[in-house]
C-alpha positions in Angstrom: 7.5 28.7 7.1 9.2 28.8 3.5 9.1 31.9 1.5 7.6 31.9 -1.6 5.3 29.5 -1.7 1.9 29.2 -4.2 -1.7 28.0 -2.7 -0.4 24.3 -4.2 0.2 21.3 -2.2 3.2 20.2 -4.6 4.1 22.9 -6.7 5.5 25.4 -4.5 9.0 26.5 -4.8 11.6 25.0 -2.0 12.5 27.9 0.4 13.9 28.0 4.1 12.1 27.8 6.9 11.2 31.0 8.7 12.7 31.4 12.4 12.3 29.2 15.2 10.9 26.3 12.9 12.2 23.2 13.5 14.1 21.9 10.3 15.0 17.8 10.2 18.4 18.4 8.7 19.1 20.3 11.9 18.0 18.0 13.9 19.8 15.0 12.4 23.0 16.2 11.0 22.2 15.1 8.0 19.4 14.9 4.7 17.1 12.8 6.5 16.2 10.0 3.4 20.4 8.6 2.9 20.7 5.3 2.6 20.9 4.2 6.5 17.6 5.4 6.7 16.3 3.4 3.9 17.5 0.6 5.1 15.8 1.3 8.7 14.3 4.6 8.9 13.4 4.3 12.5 16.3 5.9 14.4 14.7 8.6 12.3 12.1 8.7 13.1 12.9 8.4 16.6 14.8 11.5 16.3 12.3 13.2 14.6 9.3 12.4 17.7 11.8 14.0 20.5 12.4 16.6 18.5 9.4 18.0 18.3 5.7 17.6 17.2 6.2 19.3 13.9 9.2 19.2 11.7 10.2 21.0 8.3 11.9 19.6 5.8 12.9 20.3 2.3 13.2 16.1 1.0 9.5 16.4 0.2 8.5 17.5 -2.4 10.7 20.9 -2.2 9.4 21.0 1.2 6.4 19.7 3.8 5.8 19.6 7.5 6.4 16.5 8.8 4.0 15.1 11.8 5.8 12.1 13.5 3.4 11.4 16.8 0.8 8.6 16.9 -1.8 11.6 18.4 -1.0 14.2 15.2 -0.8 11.3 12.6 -4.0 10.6 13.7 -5.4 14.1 13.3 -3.7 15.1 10.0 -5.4 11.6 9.0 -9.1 11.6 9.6 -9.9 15.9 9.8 -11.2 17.8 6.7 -8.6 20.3 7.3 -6.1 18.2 5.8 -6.8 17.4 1.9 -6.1 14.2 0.2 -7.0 16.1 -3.3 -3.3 16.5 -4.2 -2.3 14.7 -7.4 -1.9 17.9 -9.7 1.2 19.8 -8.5 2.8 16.3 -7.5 2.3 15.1 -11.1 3.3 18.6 -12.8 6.2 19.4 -10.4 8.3 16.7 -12.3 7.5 18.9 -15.4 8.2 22.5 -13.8 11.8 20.7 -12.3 13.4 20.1 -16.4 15.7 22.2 -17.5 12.9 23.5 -19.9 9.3 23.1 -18.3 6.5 24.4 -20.4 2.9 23.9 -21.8 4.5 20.8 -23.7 6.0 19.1 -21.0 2.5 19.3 -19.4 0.3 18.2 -21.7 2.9 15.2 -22.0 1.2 14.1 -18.2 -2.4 15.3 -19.1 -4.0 12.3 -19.6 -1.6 10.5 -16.5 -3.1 13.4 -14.2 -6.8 12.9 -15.5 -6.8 9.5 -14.5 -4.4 9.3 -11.0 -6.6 12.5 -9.9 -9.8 10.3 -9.7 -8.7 7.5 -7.6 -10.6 7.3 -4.9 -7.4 8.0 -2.6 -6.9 10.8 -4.0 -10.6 12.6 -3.8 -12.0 14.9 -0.6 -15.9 14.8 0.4 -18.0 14.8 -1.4 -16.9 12.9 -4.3 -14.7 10.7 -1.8 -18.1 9.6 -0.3 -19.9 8.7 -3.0 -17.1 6.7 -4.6 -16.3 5.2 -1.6 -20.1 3.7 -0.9 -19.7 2.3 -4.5 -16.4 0.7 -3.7 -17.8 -0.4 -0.2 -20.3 -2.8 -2.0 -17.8 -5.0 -3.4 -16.1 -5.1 -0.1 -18.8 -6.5 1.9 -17.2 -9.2 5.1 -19.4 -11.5 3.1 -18.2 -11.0 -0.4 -14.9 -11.2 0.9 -15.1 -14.4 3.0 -16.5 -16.0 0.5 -12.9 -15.2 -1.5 -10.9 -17.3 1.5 -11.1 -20.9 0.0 -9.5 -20.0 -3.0 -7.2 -17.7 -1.8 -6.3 -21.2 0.4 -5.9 -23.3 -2.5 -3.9 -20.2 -4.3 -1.4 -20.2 -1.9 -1.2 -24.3 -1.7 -0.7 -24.3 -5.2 2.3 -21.8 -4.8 3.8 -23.0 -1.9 3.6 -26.9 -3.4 5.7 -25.6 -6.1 8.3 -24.4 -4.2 11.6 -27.1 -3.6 13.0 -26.3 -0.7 15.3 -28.5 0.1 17.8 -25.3 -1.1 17.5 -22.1 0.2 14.7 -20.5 -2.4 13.6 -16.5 -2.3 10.4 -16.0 -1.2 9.7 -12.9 -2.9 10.2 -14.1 -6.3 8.3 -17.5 -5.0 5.0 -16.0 -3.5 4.9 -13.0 -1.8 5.2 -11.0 -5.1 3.2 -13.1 -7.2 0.4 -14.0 -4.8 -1.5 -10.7 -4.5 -1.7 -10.2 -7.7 -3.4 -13.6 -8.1 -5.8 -12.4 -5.1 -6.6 -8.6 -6.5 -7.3 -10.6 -9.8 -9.7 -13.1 -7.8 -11.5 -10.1 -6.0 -11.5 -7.9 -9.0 -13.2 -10.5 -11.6 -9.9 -10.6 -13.4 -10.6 -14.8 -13.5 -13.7 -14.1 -15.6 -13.9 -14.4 -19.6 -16.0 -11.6 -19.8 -18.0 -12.9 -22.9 -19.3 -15.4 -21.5 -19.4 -14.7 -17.5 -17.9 -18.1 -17.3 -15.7 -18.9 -14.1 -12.6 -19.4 -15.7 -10.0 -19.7 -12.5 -8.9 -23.2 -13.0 -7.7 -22.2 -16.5 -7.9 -19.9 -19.9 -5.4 -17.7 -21.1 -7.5 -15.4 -22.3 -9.1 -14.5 -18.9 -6.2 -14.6 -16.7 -4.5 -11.7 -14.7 -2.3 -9.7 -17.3 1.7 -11.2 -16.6 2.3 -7.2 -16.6 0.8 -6.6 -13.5 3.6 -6.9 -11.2 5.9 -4.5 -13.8 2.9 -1.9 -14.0 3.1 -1.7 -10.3 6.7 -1.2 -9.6 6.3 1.7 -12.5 3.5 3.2 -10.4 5.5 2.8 -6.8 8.4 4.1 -7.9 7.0 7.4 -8.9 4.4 7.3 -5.8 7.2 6.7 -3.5 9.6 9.4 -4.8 9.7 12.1 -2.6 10.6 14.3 -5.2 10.4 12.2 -8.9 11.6 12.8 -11.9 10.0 13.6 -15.2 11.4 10.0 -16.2 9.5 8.6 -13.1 6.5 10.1 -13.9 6.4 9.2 -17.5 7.0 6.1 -16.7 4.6 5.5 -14.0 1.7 7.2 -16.9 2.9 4.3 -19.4 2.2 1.6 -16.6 -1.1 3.8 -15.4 -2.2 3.9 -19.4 -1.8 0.0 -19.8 -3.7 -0.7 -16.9 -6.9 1.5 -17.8 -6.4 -0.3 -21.7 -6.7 -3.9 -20.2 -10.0 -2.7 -17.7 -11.2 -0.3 -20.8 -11.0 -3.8 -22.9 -12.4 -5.8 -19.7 -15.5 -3.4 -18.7 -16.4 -3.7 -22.0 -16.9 -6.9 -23.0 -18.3 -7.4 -19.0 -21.4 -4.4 -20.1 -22.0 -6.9 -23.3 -22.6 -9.7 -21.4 -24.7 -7.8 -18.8 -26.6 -6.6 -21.6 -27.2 -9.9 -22.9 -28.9 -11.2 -20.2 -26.1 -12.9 -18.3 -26.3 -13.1 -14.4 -24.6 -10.1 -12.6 -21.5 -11.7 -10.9 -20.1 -11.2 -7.0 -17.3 -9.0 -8.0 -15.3 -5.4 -7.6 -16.4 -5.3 -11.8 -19.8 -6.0 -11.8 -20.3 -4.0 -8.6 -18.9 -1.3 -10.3 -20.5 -1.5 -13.7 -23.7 -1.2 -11.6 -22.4 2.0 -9.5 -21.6 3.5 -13.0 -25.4 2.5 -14.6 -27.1 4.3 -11.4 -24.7 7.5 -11.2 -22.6 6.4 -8.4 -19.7 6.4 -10.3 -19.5 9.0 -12.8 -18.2 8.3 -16.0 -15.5 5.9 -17.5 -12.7 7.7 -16.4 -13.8 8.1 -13.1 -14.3 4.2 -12.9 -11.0 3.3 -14.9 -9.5 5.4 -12.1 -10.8 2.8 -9.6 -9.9 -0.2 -10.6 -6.3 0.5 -12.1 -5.7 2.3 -8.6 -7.4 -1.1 -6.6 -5.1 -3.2 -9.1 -2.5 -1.7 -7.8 -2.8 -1.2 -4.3 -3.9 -4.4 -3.8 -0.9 -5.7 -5.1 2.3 -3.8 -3.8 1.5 -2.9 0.2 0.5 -6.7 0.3 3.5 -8.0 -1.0 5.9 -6.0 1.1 3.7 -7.5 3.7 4.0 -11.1 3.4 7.9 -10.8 2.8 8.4 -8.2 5.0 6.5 -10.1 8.1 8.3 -13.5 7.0 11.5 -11.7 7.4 10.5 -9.7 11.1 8.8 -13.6 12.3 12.3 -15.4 11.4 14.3 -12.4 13.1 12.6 -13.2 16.0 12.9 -17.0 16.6 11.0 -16.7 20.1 8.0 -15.5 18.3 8.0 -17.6 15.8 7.9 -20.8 18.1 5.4 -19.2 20.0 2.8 -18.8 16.9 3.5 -22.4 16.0 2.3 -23.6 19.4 -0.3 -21.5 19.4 -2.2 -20.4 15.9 -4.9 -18.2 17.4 -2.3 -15.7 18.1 -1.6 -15.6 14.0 -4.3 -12.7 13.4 -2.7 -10.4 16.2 0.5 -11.5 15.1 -0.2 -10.0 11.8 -1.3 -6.9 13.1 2.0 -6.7 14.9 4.1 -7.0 11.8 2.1 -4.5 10.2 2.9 -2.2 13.3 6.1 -3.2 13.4 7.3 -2.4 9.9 4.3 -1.1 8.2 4.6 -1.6 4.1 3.4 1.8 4.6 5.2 4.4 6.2 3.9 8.0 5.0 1.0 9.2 3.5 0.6 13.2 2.5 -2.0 15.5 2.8 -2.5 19.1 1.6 -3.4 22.0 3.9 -6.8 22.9 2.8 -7.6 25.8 5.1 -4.9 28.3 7.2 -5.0 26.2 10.6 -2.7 26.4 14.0 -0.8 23.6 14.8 1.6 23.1 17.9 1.7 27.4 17.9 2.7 27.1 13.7 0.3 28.5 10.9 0.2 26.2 8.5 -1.2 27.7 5.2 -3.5 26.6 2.3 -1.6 24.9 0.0 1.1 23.3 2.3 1.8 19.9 2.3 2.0 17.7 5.2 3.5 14.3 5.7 2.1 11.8 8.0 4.8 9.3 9.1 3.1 6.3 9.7 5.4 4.3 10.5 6.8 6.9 13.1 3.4 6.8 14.6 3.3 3.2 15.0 6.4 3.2 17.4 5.7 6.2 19.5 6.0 5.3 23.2 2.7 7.4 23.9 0.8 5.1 22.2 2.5 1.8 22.2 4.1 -0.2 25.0 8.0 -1.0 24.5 7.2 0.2 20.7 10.6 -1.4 19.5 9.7 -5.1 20.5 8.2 -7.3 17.9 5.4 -9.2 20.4 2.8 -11.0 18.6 0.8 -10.7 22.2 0.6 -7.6 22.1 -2.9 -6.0 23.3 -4.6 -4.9 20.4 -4.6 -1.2 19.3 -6.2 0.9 16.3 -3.9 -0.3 13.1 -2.3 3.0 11.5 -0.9 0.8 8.9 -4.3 0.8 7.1 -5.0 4.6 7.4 -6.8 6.3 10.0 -10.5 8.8 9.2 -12.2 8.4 5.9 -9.4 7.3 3.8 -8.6 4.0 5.9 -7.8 1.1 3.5 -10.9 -0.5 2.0 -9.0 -3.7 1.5 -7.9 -4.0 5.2 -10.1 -6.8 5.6 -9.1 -8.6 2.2 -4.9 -8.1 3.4 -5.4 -9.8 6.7 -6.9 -13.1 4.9 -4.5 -13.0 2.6 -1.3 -12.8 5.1 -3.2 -14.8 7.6 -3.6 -17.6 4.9 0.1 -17.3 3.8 1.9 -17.3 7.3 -0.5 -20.3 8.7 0.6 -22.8 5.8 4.1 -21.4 6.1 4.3 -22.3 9.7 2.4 -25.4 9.3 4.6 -26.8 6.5 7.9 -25.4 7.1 8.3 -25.2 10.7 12.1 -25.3 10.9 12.1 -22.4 8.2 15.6 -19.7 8.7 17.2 -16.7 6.9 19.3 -18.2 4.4 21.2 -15.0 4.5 22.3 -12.4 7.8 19.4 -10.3 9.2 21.8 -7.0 8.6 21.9 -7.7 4.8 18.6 -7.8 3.9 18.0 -6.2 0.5 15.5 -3.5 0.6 14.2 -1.8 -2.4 14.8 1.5 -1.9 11.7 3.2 -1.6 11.1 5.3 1.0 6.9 5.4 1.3 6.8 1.5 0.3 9.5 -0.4 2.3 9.6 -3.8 1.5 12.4 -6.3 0.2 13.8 -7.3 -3.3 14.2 -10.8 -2.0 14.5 -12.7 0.8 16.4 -16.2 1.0 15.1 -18.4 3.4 16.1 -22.4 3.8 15.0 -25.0 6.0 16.8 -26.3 8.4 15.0 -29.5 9.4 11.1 -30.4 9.0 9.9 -29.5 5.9 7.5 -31.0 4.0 4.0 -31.1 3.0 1.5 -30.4 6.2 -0.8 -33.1 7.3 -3.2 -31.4 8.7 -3.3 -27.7 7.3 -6.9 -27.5 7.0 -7.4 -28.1 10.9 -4.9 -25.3 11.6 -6.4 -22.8 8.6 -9.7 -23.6 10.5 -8.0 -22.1 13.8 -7.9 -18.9 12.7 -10.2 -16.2 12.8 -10.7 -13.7 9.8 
């Protein structure tokens, strides 16, 4: 246990573990987030599981307990115990770590910490309840089905574009693009608010904000910091700031034409606006905090997705043939990628109430990091956890969260890659890594791991599909 600590999940001192705690520089022989494991953090993580269930280390945020095992992942993920409500140390900490922290420095992230702290992710029962329901209604299977057609002709359109008779990236190409396209779709982003008019065929005015993409990486790269800088967090409040100035600018002009007699639409917005006219949501901050925070999220772990799958299916050549000759196996084989190399691989929680765990006290305040993608390639959960197979017999998905906080979007991600990988198989079948396997270009970022780019070429039949539709139709969302 570290000395010195305050009841704070992010603002407590770094100190040195008390006796007979397991510490993961120890156990590696080195600080545990270097470059090697950046580039493939599951030797880690391997290390980490056999060396025992619970592991200090001072790379978090001056210092967390690490949980690595599918079993405590699990638990530190859906009990009350563990608090989600974390966001004002982790904010401020960047503050107290200048040379000269101080009333100004805070008041510098005041209105950053306002906002973040009333995402939905970030909120414990029973606020996280009531938002949730709210949220819940715009995420109906239905409402969310009805979104697959054009997500279809979305990702047509982009992969039509693409000439690949020359090796081409697909990052740049689709995978980060797309999901900002589809967040837009599911958002209302397509809408001209003034006049409720379907505009996603056309109308500058309407469309998605080209900044989206920019305001994410701002946001991930402070997120994913396992100890960021007053320049990260300033940063990331700039991007946060623009976001809830487009939706301010957007919700408004959405409430006019409610109030002016126009026809509520199926959307996240509208759903919303109603949530906020009833009490559900309280306030505009509270439902600025939503959307920029749904904006987001439904952008970035999708992205690293779709590249990051692309990259794991044309690694493994076997399984990639195997999918062609057989498309039912698509949805499964996305839940393998997403076991395989989850876009998400930790999560944090703060102790919320002095608990045993594994014969450790762990105290109020303390934060804990759930390894996610440690848990989904433990060996006492998962079968030969270090194959990619696409046959694999289905399992509970860690990737989307575990308890009340699993991912509300689960549903919209799996249409979305399922779509993408069934017109990339169909239409480029003979599809290869333009570039070696070992020097794929990760971004750094320990919490998102996805790629920068990926080349890809094609080494014989490519060309427009023939009969997409009937293989789409295959698939089950």
């Amino acid at each position: 246990m570290p000395h010195g600590r305050r009841a704070s999940a992010f603002d407590a001192p770094p100190g040195a573990p008390i006796a007979g705690t397991v510490d993961a520089r120890a156990v590696l022989g080195h600080p545990m987030l270097d470059d090697a494991f950046l580039r493939d953090p599951y030797p880690t993580y391997r290390a980490l599981r056999d060396a025992a269930p619970l592991v200090w280390s001072d790379e978090f945020f001056g210092g967390a307990w690490l949980v690595s095992r599918h079993a405590d992942v699990e638990l530190v993920l859906r009990d009350a115990r563990f608090s989600a409500q974390r966001t004002g140390g982790w904010v401020m900490r960047s503050v107290d770590a200048t040379p000269t922290p101080g009333r100004e420095g805070r008041l510098a992230l005041a209105g950053f910490q306002r906002l973040f702290a009333r995402a939905m992710i970030f909120l414990d029962a029973p606020d996280h309840a009531r938002v949730r329901q709210a949220m819940s209604a715009a995420f109906r299977a239905a409402d969310v089905q009805r979104l697959a057609p054009r997500i279809e002709r979305a990702v047509t359109d982009r992969l039509a574009a693409i000439d690949s008779a020359a090796p081409f990236d697909f990052v740049s190409a689709l995978a980060r693009p797309l999901p900002a396209e589809v967040i837009g779709l599911l958002i209302g982003m397509d809408v001209d608010s003034g006049t409720g008019t379907d505009t996603s065929q056309g109308g500058a005015e309407a469309d998605p904000p080209a900044d989206i993409v920019t305001w994410s990486d701002e946001l991930a790269d402070f997120i994913g910091a396992p100890a960021p800088s007053r320049a990260q967090a300033l940063s990331a409040q700039t991007a946060l700031l623009a976001m809830a100035r487009y939706f301010d600018t957007l919700l408004a002009r959405r409430r006019a034409a409610l109030d002016g007699g126009a026809a509520p639409r199926d959307d996240v917005i509208t759903r919303l606006l109603q949530a906020e006219r009833c009490g559900q949501i309280r306030g505009s901050a509270e439902l600025l905090a939503q959307c920029v925070m749904l904006l987001f999220a439904g952008h970035e772990t999708t992205r690293h997705l779709l590249a990051g799958g692309l990259r794991t299916l044309l690694s493994h050549p076997d399984q990639w043939r195997q999918l062609q000759r057989d498309p039912a196996l698509l949805p499964g084989a996305v839940r393998e990628m997403l076991r395989f190399d989850s876009p998400v691989q930790y999560t944090g929680r703060r102790v919320a109430t002095e608990l045993s765990l594994h014969g450790q006290t762990l105290r109020r305040g303390e934060l804990v990091v759930a390894l996610i993608g440690a848990a989904n390639r433990d060996p006492a959960r998962h079968e030969r956890p270090d194959d990619f197979d696409i046959t694999r017999r289905a399992a509970p998905l860690l990737a989307f969260g575990h308890g009340p906080h699993v991912c509300i979007g689960a549903a919209l991600t799996m249409i979305e890659a399922q779509t993408v990988f069934a017109q990339v198989l169909q239409r480029w079948p003979d599809l290869v890594l333009a570039q070696p396997n070992d020097a794929a270009h990760w971004t750094g970022n320990a919490l998102y791991r996805g790629l920068t780019d990926l080349s890809v070429r094609c080494a014989g039949r490519c060309g427009t599909p023939s009969n997409s539709d009937a293989y789409t139709a295959s698939l089950s969302f």
